[in-house]
C-alpha positions as CSV (number, residue, x, y, z in Angstrom):
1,X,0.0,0.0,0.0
2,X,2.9,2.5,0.9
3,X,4.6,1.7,-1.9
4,X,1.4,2.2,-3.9
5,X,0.7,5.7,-2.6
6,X,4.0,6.8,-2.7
7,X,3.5,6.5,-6.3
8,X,0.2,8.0,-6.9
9,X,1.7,10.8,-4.4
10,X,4.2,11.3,-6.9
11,X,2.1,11.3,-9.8
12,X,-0.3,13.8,-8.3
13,X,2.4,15.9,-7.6
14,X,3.9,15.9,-11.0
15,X,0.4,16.8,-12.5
16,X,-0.6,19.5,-10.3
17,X,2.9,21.2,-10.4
18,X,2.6,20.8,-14.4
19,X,-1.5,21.8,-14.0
20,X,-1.3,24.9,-11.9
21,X,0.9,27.2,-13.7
22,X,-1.0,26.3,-16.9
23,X,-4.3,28.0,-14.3
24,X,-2.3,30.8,-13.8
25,X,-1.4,31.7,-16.6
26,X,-5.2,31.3,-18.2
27,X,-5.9,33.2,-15.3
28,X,-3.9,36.3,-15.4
29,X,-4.9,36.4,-19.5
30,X,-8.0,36.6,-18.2
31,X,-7.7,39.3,-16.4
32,X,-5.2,41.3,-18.8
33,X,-8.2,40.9,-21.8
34,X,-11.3,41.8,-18.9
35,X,-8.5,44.9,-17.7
36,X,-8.4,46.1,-21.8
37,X,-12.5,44.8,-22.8
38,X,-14.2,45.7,-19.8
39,X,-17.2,45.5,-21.7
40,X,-16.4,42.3,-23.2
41,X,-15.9,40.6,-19.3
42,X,-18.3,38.3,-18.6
């Protein structure tokens, strides 16, 4: 089972290291094209 987890641990890691950034960044062009369209912003 340790073994196991340590594994998925790992693998979760990887993917939310590699997912976040990939958040950020949608967010903050989010926010750049609502801070230059204001009308557009939903």
């Amino acid at each position: 089972m340790e073994g196991n987890f340590g594994t998925v641990g790992a693998g979760a890691s990887a993917f939310v290291f590699g997912f976040l950034p990939v958040i950020a960044v949608q967010i903050k062009k989010s926010e750049d094209n609502s801070g230059r369209k204001s009308k557009h912003s939903l």
